[in-house]
FIVEXSE-662970 format. One record per atom (N, C-alpha, C): residue in three letters; x, y, z. Coordinates in steps of 0.05 Angstrom, whole numbers, plus 5000, padded with zeros to 4 digits. Layout:
N
AlaXYZ ...
***
This chain:
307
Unk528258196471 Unk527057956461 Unk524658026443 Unk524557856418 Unk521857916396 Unk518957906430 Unk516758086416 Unk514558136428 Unk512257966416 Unk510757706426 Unk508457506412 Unk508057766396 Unk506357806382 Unk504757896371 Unk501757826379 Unk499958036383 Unk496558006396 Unk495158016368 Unk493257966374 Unk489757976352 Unk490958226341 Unk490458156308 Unk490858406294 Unk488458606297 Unk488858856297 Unk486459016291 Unk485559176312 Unk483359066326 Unk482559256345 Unk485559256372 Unk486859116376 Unk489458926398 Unk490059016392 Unk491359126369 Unk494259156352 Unk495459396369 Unk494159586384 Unk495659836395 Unk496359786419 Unk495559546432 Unk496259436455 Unk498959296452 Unk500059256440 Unk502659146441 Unk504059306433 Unk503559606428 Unk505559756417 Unk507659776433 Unk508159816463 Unk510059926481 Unk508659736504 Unk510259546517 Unk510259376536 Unk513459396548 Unk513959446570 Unk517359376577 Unk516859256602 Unk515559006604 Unk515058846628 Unk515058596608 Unk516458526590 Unk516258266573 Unk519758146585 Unk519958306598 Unk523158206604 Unk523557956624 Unk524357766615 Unk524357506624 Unk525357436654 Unk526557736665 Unk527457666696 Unk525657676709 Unk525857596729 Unk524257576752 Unk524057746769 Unk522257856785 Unk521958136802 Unk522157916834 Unk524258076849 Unk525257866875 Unk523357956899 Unk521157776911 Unk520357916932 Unk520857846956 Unk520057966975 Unk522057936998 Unk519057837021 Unk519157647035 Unk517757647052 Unk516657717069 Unk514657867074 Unk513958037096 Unk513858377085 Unk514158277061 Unk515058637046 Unk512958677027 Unk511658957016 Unk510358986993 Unk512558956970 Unk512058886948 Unk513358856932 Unk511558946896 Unk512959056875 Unk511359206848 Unk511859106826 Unk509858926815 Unk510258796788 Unk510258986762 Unk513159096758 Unk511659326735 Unk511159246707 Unk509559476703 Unk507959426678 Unk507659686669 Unk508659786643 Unk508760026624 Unk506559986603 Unk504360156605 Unk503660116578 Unk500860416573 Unk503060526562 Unk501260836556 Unk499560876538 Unk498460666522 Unk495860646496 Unk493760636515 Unk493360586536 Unk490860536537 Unk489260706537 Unk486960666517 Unk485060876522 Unk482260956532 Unk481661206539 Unk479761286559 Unk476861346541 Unk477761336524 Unk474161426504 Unk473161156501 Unk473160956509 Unk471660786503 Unk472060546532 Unk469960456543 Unk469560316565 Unk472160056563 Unk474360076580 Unk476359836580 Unk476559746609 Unk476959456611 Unk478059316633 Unk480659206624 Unk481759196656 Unk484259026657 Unk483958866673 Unk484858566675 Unk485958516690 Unk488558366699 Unk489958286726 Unk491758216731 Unk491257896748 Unk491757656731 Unk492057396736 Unk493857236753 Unk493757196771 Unk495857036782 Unk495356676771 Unk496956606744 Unk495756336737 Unk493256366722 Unk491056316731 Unk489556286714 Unk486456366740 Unk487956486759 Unk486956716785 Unk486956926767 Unk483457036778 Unk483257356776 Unk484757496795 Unk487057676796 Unk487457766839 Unk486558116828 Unk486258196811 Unk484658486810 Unk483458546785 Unk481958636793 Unk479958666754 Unk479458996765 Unk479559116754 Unk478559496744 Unk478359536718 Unk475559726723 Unk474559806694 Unk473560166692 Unk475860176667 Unk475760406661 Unk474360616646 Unk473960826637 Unk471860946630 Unk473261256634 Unk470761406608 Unk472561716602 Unk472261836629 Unk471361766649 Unk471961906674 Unk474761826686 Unk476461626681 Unk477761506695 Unk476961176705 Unk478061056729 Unk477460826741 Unk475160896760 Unk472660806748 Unk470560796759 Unk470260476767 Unk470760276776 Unk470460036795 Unk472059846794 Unk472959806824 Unk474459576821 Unk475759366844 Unk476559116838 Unk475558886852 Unk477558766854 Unk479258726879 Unk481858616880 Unk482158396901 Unk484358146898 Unk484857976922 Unk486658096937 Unk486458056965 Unk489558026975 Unk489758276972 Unk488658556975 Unk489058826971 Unk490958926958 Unk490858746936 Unk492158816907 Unk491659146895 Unk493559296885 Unk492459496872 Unk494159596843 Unk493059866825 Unk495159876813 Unk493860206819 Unk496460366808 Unk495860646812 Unk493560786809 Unk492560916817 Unk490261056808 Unk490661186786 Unk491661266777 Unk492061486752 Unk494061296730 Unk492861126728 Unk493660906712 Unk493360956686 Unk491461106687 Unk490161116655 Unk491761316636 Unk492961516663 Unk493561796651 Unk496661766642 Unk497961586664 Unk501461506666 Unk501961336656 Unk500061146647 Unk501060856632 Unk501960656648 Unk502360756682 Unk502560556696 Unk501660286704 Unk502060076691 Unk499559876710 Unk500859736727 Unk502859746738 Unk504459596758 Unk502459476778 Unk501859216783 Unk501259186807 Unk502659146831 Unk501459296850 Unk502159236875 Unk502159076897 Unk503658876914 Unk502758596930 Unk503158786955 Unk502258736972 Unk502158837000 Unk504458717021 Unk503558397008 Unk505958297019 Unk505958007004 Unk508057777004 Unk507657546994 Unk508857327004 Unk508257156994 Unk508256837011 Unk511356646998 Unk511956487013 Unk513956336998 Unk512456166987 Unk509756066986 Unk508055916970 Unk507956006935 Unk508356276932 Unk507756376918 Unk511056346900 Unk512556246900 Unk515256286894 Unk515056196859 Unk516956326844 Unk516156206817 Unk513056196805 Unk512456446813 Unk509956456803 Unk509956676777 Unk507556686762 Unk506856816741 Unk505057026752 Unk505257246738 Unk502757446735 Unk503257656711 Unk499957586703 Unk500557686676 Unk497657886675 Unk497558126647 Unk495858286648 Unk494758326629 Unk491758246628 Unk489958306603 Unk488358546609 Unk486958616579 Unk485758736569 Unk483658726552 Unk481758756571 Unk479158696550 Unk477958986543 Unk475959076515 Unk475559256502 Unk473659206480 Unk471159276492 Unk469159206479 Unk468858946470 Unk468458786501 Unk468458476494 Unk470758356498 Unk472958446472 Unk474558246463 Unk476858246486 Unk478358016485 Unk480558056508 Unk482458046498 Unk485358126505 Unk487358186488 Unk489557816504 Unk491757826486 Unk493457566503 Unk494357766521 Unk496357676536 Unk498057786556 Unk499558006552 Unk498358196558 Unk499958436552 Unk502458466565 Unk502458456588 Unk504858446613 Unk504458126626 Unk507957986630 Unk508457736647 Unk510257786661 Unk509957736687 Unk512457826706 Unk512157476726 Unk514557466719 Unk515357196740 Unk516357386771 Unk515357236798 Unk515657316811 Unk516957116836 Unk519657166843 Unk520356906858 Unk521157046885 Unk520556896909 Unk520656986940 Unk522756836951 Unk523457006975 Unk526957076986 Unk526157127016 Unk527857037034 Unk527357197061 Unk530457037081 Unk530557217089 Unk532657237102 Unk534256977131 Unk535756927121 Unk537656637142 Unk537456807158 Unk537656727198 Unk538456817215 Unk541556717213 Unk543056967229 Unk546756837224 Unk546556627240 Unk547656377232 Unk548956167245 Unk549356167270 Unk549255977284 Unk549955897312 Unk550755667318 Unk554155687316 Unk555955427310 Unk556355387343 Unk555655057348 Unk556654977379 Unk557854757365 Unk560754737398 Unk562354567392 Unk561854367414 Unk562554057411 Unk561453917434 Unk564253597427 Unk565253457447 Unk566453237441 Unk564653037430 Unk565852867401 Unk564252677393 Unk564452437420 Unk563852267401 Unk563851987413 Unk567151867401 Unk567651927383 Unk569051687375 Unk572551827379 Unk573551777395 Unk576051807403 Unk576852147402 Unk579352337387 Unk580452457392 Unk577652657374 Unk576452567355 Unk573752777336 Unk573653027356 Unk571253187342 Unk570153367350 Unk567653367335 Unk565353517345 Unk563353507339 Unk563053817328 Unk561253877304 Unk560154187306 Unk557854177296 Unk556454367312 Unk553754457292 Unk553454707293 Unk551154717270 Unk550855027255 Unk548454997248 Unk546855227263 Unk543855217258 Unk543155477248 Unk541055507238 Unk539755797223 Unk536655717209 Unk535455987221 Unk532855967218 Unk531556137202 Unk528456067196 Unk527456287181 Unk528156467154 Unk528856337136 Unk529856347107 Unk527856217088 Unk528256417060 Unk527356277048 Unk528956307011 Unk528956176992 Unk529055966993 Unk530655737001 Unk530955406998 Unk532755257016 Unk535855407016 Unk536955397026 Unk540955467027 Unk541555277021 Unk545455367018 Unk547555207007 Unk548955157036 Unk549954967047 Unk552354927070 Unk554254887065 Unk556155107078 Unk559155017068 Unk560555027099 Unk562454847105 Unk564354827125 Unk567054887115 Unk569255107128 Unk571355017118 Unk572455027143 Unk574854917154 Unk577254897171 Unk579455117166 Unk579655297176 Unk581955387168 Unk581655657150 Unk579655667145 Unk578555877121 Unk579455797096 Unk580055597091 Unk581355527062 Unk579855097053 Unk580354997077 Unk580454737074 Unk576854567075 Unk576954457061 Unk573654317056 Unk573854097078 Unk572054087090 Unk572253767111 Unk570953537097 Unk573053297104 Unk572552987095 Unk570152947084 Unk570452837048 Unk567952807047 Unk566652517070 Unk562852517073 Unk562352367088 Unk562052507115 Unk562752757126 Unk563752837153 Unk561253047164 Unk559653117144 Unk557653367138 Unk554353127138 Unk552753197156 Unk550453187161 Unk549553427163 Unk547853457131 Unk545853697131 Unk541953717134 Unk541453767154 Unk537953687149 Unk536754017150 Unk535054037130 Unk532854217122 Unk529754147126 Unk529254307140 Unk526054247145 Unk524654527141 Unk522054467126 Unk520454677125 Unk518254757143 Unk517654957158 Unk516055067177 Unk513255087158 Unk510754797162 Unk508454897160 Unk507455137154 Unk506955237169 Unk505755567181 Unk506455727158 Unk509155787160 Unk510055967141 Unk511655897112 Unk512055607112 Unk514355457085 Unk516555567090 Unk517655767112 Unk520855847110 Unk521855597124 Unk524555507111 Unk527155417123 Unk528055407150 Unk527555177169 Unk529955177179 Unk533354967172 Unk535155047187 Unk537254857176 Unk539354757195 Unk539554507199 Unk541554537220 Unk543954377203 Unk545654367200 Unk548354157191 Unk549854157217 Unk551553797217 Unk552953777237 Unk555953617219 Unk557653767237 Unk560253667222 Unk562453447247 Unk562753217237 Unk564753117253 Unk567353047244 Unk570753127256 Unk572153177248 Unk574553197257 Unk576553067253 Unk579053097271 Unk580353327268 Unk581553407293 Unk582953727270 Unk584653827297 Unk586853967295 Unk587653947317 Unk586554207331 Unk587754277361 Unk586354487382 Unk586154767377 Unk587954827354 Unk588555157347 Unk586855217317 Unk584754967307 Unk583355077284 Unk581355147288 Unk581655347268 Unk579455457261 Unk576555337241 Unk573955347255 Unk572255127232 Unk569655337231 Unk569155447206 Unk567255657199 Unk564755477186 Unk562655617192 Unk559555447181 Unk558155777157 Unk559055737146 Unk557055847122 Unk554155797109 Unk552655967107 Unk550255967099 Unk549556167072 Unk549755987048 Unk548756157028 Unk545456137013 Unk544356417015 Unk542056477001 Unk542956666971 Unk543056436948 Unk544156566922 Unk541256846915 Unk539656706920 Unk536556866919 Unk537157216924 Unk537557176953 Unk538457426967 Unk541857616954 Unk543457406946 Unk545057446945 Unk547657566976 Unk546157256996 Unk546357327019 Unk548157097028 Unk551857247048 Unk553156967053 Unk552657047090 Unk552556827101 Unk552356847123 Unk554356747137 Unk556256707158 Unk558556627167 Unk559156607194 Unk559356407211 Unk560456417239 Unk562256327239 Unk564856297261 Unk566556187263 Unk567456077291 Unk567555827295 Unk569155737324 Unk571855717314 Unk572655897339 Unk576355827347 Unk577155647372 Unk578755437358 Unk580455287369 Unk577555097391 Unk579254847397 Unk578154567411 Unk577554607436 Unk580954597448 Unk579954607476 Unk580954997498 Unk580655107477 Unk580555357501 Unk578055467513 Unk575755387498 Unk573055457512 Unk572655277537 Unk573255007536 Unk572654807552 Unk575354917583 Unk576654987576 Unk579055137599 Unk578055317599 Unk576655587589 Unk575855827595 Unk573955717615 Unk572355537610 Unk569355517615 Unk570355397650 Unk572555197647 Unk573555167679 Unk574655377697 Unk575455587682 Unk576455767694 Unk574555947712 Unk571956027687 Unk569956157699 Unk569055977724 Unk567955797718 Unk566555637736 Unk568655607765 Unk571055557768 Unk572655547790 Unk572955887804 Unk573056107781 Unk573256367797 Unk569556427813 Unk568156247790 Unk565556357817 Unk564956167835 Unk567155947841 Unk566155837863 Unk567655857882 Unk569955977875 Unk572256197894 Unk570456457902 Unk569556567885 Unk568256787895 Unk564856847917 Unk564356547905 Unk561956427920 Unk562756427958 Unk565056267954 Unk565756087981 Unk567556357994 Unk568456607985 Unk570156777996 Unk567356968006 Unk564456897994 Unk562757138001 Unk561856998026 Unk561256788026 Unk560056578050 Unk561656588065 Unk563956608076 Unk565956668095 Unk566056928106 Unk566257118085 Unk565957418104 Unk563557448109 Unk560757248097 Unk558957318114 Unk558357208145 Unk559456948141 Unk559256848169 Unk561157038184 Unk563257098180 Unk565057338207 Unk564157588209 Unk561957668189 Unk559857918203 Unk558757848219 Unk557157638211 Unk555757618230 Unk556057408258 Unk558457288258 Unk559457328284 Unk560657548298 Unk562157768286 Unk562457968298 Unk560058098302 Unk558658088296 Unk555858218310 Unk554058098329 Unk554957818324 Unk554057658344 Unk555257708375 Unk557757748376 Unk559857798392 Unk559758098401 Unk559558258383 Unk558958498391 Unk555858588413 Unk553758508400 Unk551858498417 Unk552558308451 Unk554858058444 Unk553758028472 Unk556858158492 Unk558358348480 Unk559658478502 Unk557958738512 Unk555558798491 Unk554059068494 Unk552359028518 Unk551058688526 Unk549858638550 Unk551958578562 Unk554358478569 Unk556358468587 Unk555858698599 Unk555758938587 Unk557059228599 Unk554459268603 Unk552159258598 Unk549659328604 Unk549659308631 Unk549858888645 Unk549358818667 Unk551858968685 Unk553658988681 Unk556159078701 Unk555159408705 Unk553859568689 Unk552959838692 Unk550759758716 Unk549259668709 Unk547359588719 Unk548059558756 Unk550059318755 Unk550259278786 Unk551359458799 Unk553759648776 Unk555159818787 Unk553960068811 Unk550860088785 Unk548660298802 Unk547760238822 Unk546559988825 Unk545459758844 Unk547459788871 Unk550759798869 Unk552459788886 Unk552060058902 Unk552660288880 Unk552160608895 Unk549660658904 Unk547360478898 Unk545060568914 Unk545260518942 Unk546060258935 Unk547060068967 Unk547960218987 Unk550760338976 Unk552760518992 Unk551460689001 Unk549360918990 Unk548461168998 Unk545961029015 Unk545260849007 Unk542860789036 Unk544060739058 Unk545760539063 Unk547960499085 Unk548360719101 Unk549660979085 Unk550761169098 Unk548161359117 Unk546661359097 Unk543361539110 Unk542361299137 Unk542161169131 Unk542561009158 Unk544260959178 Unk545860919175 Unk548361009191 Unk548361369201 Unk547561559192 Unk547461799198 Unk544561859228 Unk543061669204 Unk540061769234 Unk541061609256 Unk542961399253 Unk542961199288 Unk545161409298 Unk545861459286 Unk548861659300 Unk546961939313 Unk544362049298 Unk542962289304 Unk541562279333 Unk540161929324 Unk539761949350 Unk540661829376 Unk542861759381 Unk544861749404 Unk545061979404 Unk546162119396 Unk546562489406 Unk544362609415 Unk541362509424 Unk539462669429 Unk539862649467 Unk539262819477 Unk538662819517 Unk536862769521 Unk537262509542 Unk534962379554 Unk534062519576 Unk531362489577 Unk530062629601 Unk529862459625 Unk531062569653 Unk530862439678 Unk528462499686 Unk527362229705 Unk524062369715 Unk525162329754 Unk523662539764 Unk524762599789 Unk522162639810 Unk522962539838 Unk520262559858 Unk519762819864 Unk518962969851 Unk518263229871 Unk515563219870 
***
């Protein structure tokens, strides 16, 4: 593209070599540093020069140069451009990180030199991007007879998305059938998005929710299969754990009646040990008594006599 033309004369070497006049846009990503470049190897060191870099009609960094190099300088937002700027021709600035506030923005780069200031040496449009979470399509029965309900949510994106539903991977749903709402998050301006689709269709289709960020050059895609096999899966689970519930509660109650049962044949046999001993004590005292009455009948009585 032709280059404006700057102030003839003292300017004039400043527009020799610029390759940041190029009308695209530099894509930044949210949460990311991102580099507005800027080429420009005239600049020179024998005589005291500033630059700076404008966001709009914002200073966001001013440095001033000198035959030593970049002796001072003053930046927003910890803006920078290379140090050895003077020597490489680099003036790219650097963002640390950036805002979706900032989307479709300008930043451009002067040059002042003894006083005078040059037009815009470097303009870099700069537009912000950040990433859809994938979709999360739920299926639910409408209200209105044989329908179905779907929704498709996704968060944290930026700029707004495109929604597309198809049936089938091929088929667009009824116009009228698609409720799409976008709301922007205060805090940060990213996107959220939910669309809801209602739709007759029979039990074996397939209905995909797409999310496109052209920005990113980003498609996003979920897919529910078929009507009613989740709602039978979902009875299936639920009936095997309440089979499995009610089969655990049963062998726990017959442990612990068999242990209930077990402990009380363990005192059955306790008390029958018990008397059994009780009985042989009995017997052996009997007999020791029975032995001394028998001992002493066998003893000789003494006769007493007149002498």
């Amino acid at each position: 593209m032709p280059v404006t033309l700057c102030r003839p004369g003292l300017l004039l070497s400043f527009i020799t070599v610029c390759s940041c006049l190029d009308p695209d846009c530099v894509l930044g990503i949210v949460g990311r540093p991102v580099s507005l470049p800027c080429i420009y190897p005239n600049i020179s060191t024998s005589v005291n020069v500033s630059i700076e870099w404008r966001r709009g009609e914002e200073v966001v960094l001013r440095s001033d140069w000198g035959e030593d190099g970049q002796w001072d300088r003053w930046s927003r937002d910890s803006a920078v451009v290379p140090a050895d700027a003077a020597l490489t021709g680099n003036m790219s600035l650097l963002l640390p990180t950036v805002d979706p506030k900032e989307d479709n923005t300008y930043y451009s780069l002067f040059i002042v030199s003894e006083g005078n200031q040059s037009a815009a040496v470097c303009t870099v449009c700069l537009r912000i991007a950040a990433s859809f979470s994938p979709p999360l399509v739920h299926r639910g029965e409408a209200e209105q007879g044989e329908e179905t309900a779907f929704s498709c949510h996704s968060t944290g994106g930026f700029p707004e998305p495109a929604v597309y539903w198809l049936i089938n991977d091929t088929k667009k749903p009824p116009e009228g059938s698609v409720r799409t709402l976008t709301t922007s998050l205060p805090d940060s301006h990213l996107y959220n998005i939910t669309s809801h689709l209602t739709v007759n269709i029979s039990k074996d289709s397939r209905v995909s929710c797409m999310i496109e960020n052209l920005s990113m050059n980003q498609n996003l895609t979920s897919t529910s299969y078929g009507v009613k096999s989740r709602p039978l899966n979902r009875r299936a689970s639920e009936a095997m754990w309440i089979f499995s519930t009610a089969l655990c509660v049963v062998v726990g109650i017959m442990v612990i009646v068999g242990v209930g049962y077990q402990i009380h044949l363990d005192r059955i046999n306790k008390r029958k040990k018990k008397a059994f001993r009780k009985h042989q004590l009995s017997r052996v005292y009997d007999r020791e008594h029975q032995n001394e009455e028998e001992t002493e009948d066998m003893k000789p009585v003494s006769k007493e006599t007149d002498v």
